[in-house]
N, C-alpha and C positions, 0 to 999 in steps of 0.2 A: 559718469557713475553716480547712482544717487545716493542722500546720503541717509544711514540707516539707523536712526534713535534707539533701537533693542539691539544693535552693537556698542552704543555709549553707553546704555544702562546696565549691559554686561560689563563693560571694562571701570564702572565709577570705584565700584569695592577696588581692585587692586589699583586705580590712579590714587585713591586716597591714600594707602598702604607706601606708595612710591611718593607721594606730596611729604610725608611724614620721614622718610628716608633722606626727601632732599632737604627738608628745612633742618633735620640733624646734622647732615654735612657742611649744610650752612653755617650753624650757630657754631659749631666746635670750630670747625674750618676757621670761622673768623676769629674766635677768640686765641688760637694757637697762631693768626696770622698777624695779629695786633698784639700780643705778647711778645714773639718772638722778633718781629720786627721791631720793635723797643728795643729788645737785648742788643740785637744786631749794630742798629743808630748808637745807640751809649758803647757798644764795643769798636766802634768804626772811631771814634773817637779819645778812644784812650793812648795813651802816650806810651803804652809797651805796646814796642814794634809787634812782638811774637802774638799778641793779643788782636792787633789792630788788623795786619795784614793778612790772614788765614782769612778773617772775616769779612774782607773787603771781596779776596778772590773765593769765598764761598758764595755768600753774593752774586758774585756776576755772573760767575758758572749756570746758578737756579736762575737766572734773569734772561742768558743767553741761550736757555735751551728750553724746546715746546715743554708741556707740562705736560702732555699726551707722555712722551721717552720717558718721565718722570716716574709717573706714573707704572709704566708698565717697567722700569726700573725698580721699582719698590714692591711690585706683585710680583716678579717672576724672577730675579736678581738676587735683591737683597733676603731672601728665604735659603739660598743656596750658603747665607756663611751666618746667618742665623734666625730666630724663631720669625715663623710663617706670619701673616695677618690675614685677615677677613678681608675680602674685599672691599667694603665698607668702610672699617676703620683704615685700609689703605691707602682709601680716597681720600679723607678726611686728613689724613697726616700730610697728603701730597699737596694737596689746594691749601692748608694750612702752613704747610712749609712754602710752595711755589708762593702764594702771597704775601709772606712777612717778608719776603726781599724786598718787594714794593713799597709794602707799610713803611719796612726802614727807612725808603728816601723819604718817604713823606714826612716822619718825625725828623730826620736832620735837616731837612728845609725847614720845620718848625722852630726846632734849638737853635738854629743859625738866625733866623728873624727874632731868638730872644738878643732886646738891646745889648750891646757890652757895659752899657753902665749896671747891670741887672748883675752881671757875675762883680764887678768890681764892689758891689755894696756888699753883695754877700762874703767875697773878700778882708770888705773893709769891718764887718762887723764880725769875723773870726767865726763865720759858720763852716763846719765841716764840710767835705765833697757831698756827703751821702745826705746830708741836713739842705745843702745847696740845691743839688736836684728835684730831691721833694718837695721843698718849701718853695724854693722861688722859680727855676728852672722849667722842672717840667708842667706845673699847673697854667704857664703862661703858653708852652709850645702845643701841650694838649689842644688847646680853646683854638690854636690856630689851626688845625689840620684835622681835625673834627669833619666838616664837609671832603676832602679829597679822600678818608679813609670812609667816607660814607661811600663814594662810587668806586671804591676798590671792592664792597661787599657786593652793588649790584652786578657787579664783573664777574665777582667769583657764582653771583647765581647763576650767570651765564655761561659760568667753565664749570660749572657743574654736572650738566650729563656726561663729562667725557668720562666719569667713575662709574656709566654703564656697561664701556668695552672693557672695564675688565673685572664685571660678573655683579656690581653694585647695582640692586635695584631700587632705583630714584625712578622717577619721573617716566624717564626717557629709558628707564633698563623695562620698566613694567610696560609701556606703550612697545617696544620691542618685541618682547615675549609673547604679546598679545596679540600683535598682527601678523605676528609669524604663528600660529597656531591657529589664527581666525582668516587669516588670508586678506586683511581689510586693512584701511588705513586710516579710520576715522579715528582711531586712541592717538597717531601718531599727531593730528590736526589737535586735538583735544588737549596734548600737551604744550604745544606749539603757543595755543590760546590763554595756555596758565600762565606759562613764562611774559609774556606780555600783560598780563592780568597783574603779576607779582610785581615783575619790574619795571615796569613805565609808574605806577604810585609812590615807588620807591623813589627812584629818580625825581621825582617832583617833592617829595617829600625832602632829599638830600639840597636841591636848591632852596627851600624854603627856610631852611637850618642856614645855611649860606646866606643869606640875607639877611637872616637874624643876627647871628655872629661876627657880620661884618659891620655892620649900625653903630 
Protein backbone atom coordinates (compact mmCIF):
# COMPACT_ATOMS: atom_id res chain seq x y z
CA UNK A 1 0.00 0.00 0.00
CA UNK A 2 1.41 3.28 -0.69
CA UNK A 3 1.80 5.90 1.45
CA UNK A 4 -0.53 9.04 0.82
CA UNK A 5 0.84 12.66 2.10
CA UNK A 6 -2.95 14.55 1.32
CA UNK A 7 -4.19 11.86 3.79
CA UNK A 8 -1.61 13.31 6.66
CA UNK A 9 -2.17 16.82 5.62
CA UNK A 10 -5.93 16.10 6.12
CA UNK A 11 -5.71 14.34 9.53
CA UNK A 12 -2.54 17.24 11.00
CA UNK A 13 -5.59 19.74 12.17
CA UNK A 14 -7.42 17.03 14.26
CA UNK A 15 -3.88 14.95 15.41
CA UNK A 16 -2.93 18.49 16.79
CA UNK A 17 -6.52 18.81 18.52
CA UNK A 18 -5.77 15.00 20.02
CA UNK A 19 -1.83 16.11 20.94
CA UNK A 20 -3.52 18.90 23.05
CA UNK A 21 -5.99 16.39 24.61
CA UNK A 22 -3.12 13.97 25.43
CA UNK A 23 -0.66 16.41 26.94
CA UNK A 24 -3.82 17.72 29.24
CA UNK A 25 -4.41 14.16 30.39
CA UNK A 26 -0.92 14.07 30.98
CA UNK A 27 -0.18 17.13 33.01
CA UNK A 28 -3.32 16.68 35.33
CA UNK A 29 -3.06 13.01 35.28
CA UNK A 30 0.34 13.32 36.84
CA UNK A 31 -0.20 15.98 39.14
CA UNK A 32 -3.31 14.02 40.89
CA UNK A 33 -0.78 10.96 40.50
CA UNK A 34 2.20 12.64 42.48
CA UNK A 35 -0.23 14.35 45.12
CA UNK A 36 -2.26 11.64 45.69
CA UNK A 37 0.48 9.20 46.10
CA UNK A 38 2.02 11.50 48.79
CA UNK A 39 -1.23 11.27 50.80
CA UNK A 40 -1.37 7.59 50.17
CA UNK A 41 2.86 6.97 51.33
CA UNK A 42 2.26 9.51 54.57
CA UNK A 43 -1.15 7.66 55.30
CA UNK A 44 0.43 4.05 54.80
CA UNK A 45 2.40 5.17 57.56
CA UNK A 46 0.54 6.40 60.27
CA UNK A 47 0.00 4.75 63.48
CA UNK A 48 -3.98 4.66 63.36
CA UNK A 49 -4.71 1.36 62.37
CA UNK A 50 -8.32 2.68 60.79
CA UNK A 51 -6.29 5.13 58.85
CA UNK A 52 -3.32 2.95 57.86
CA UNK A 53 -4.98 -0.22 56.76
CA UNK A 54 -7.97 0.97 54.23
CA UNK A 55 -5.17 2.64 52.58
CA UNK A 56 -2.87 -0.08 52.20
CA UNK A 57 -5.78 -2.42 50.79
CA UNK A 58 -6.98 0.56 48.46
CA UNK A 59 -3.70 0.55 47.15
CA UNK A 60 -3.32 -2.82 46.17
CA UNK A 61 -6.71 -3.36 44.93
CA UNK A 62 -5.73 -0.05 42.18
CA UNK A 63 -2.22 -1.92 41.67
CA UNK A 64 -3.89 -5.32 41.16
CA UNK A 65 -6.30 -4.58 38.67
CA UNK A 66 -5.80 -3.42 34.56
CA UNK A 67 -6.42 0.27 34.48
CA UNK A 68 -8.42 -0.61 31.14
CA UNK A 69 -11.68 -2.15 34.18
CA UNK A 70 -10.65 1.08 35.83
CA UNK A 71 -11.31 2.92 33.60
CA UNK A 72 -14.44 1.69 32.21
CA UNK A 73 -15.49 1.29 36.03
CA UNK A 74 -15.56 5.00 36.45
CA UNK A 75 -17.27 5.79 32.77
CA UNK A 76 -20.06 3.35 32.81
CA UNK A 77 -20.38 2.29 36.88
CA UNK A 78 -19.67 4.75 38.92
CA UNK A 79 -22.57 7.40 37.05
CA UNK A 80 -25.18 4.72 38.09
CA UNK A 81 -24.83 5.89 42.06
CA UNK A 82 -23.64 9.23 41.13
CA UNK A 83 -22.85 12.61 38.83
CA UNK A 84 -21.79 11.41 35.34
CA UNK A 85 -18.20 12.68 33.87
CA UNK A 86 -16.78 13.58 30.51
CA UNK A 87 -14.81 11.15 29.07
CA UNK A 88 -11.98 13.06 29.23
CA UNK A 89 -12.03 14.14 32.70
CA UNK A 90 -12.78 10.30 33.36
CA UNK A 91 -9.58 9.54 31.84
CA UNK A 92 -7.70 11.96 33.57
CA UNK A 93 -8.97 10.99 37.23
CA UNK A 94 -8.31 7.25 36.26
CA UNK A 95 -4.57 7.34 35.02
CA UNK A 96 -4.31 9.85 37.94
CA UNK A 97 -5.71 7.65 40.43
CA UNK A 98 -4.23 4.22 38.88
CA UNK A 99 -0.84 6.00 39.09
CA UNK A 100 -0.52 7.51 42.62
CA UNK A 101 -0.59 3.88 43.96
CA UNK A 102 2.78 3.71 42.36
CA UNK A 103 3.95 7.25 43.06
CA UNK A 104 3.13 6.05 46.66
CA UNK A 105 5.81 3.23 46.67
CA UNK A 106 8.11 5.26 45.28
CA UNK A 107 7.79 8.10 48.11
CA UNK A 108 7.94 5.41 50.94
CA UNK A 109 11.12 3.95 49.50
CA UNK A 110 12.12 7.58 49.67
CA UNK A 111 11.16 8.18 53.57
CA UNK A 112 12.53 5.01 54.35
CA UNK A 113 16.09 5.78 52.83
CA UNK A 114 15.65 9.15 55.05
CA UNK A 115 18.55 8.26 57.70
CA UNK A 116 16.93 7.51 61.38
CA UNK A 117 19.27 9.79 62.76
CA UNK A 118 17.19 12.67 60.58
CA UNK A 119 13.95 11.89 62.58
CA UNK A 120 15.90 11.41 65.96
CA UNK A 121 17.36 15.21 65.66
CA UNK A 122 14.13 16.48 64.59
CA UNK A 123 12.92 14.64 67.83
CA UNK A 124 15.66 15.78 69.74
CA UNK A 125 15.24 19.45 68.77
CA UNK A 126 11.26 19.29 69.83
CA UNK A 127 10.11 20.04 66.18
CA UNK A 128 6.50 19.03 65.71
CA UNK A 129 5.26 15.86 63.29
CA UNK A 130 3.92 18.42 60.75
CA UNK A 131 7.26 20.96 61.07
CA UNK A 132 9.27 17.27 60.83
CA UNK A 133 7.82 16.45 57.54
CA UNK A 134 8.30 19.63 55.80
CA UNK A 135 11.35 20.73 57.10
CA UNK A 136 13.56 17.76 57.30
CA UNK A 137 11.64 14.62 56.05
CA UNK A 138 10.22 15.16 52.91
CA UNK A 139 12.70 17.75 51.06
CA UNK A 140 15.36 14.84 51.63
CA UNK A 141 12.98 11.77 50.23
CA UNK A 142 11.60 14.28 47.48
CA UNK A 143 15.58 14.70 45.88
CA UNK A 144 15.58 10.86 46.07
CA UNK A 145 12.76 9.74 43.88
CA UNK A 146 12.78 12.51 41.55
CA UNK A 147 14.05 10.13 38.58
CA UNK A 148 11.60 6.82 39.32
CA UNK A 149 8.55 9.39 39.41
CA UNK A 150 10.03 10.77 36.19
CA UNK A 151 9.53 7.29 34.39
CA UNK A 152 6.10 6.67 36.02
CA UNK A 153 5.04 10.08 33.76
CA UNK A 154 6.56 8.39 30.64
CA UNK A 155 4.48 5.23 31.61
CA UNK A 156 1.48 7.10 31.96
CA UNK A 157 2.06 8.70 28.36
CA UNK A 158 2.14 5.35 27.22
CA UNK A 159 -1.20 4.32 29.20
CA UNK A 160 -2.55 7.08 27.89
CA UNK A 161 -4.54 6.20 24.62
CA UNK A 162 -6.44 3.60 26.54
CA UNK A 163 -9.01 6.88 27.49
CA UNK A 164 -9.76 6.56 23.56
CA UNK A 165 -11.96 3.33 24.22
CA UNK A 166 -14.07 5.04 26.18
CA UNK A 167 -14.86 8.13 23.84
CA UNK A 168 -11.69 10.46 24.94
CA UNK A 169 -10.13 12.15 22.04
CA UNK A 170 -6.33 12.10 22.44
CA UNK A 171 -4.09 11.02 19.95
CA UNK A 172 -5.03 7.69 19.54
CA UNK A 173 -9.11 8.58 19.82
CA UNK A 174 -8.68 11.25 16.79
CA UNK A 175 -6.22 8.73 14.62
CA UNK A 176 -9.42 6.19 15.21
CA UNK A 177 -12.05 8.32 13.98
CA UNK A 178 -10.03 9.25 11.20
CA UNK A 179 -9.27 6.01 9.58
CA UNK A 180 -12.51 4.68 10.21
CA UNK A 181 -14.13 7.39 8.13
CA UNK A 182 -11.11 7.66 5.51
CA UNK A 183 -10.67 3.94 5.37
CA UNK A 184 -6.58 4.54 5.75
CA UNK A 185 -4.13 3.82 8.17
CA UNK A 186 -1.56 6.45 7.85
CA UNK A 187 -3.06 8.80 11.12
CA UNK A 188 -2.86 5.49 12.88
CA UNK A 189 1.30 5.27 11.89
CA UNK A 190 1.50 9.12 12.47
CA UNK A 191 0.57 8.58 16.01
CA UNK A 192 2.61 5.74 16.59
CA UNK A 193 5.63 8.14 15.41
CA UNK A 194 4.67 10.96 18.10
CA UNK A 195 4.57 8.69 20.82
CA UNK A 196 8.13 7.65 20.17
CA UNK A 197 9.03 11.35 19.12
CA UNK A 198 7.60 12.32 22.89
CA UNK A 199 8.82 9.58 24.68
CA UNK A 200 12.18 8.25 23.85
CA UNK A 201 13.52 12.39 24.66
CA UNK A 202 11.81 11.96 27.85
CA UNK A 203 13.40 8.99 28.80
CA UNK A 204 16.65 10.27 28.19
CA UNK A 205 15.87 13.34 29.63
CA UNK A 206 14.72 11.30 33.15
CA UNK A 207 18.37 9.43 32.99
CA UNK A 208 20.06 12.64 32.74
CA UNK A 209 18.21 14.01 35.88
CA UNK A 210 19.48 10.64 37.41
CA UNK A 211 22.85 11.12 37.08
CA UNK A 212 22.69 14.49 38.16
CA UNK A 213 21.04 13.82 41.40
CA UNK A 214 22.86 10.95 42.16
CA UNK A 215 26.70 12.91 42.00
Amino acid sequence: MNWDWQVVDDFMPRFWDGVLVTLQALAIGTLIAFALGLVWAMAQRSTLVWVRWPVIAFTEFIRNTPLLVQLFFLFYVVPNFGPSMSPLTTGIIGLGLHYSTYTAEVYRAGIDGVPAGQWEAATALSLSKGRTWRAVILPQAIRRVVPPLGNYVVAMLKDSPMIATIGAFDMLGEAQAFSNETFTTEAITVVGVAFIVIAYPASLLIRALERRLVR
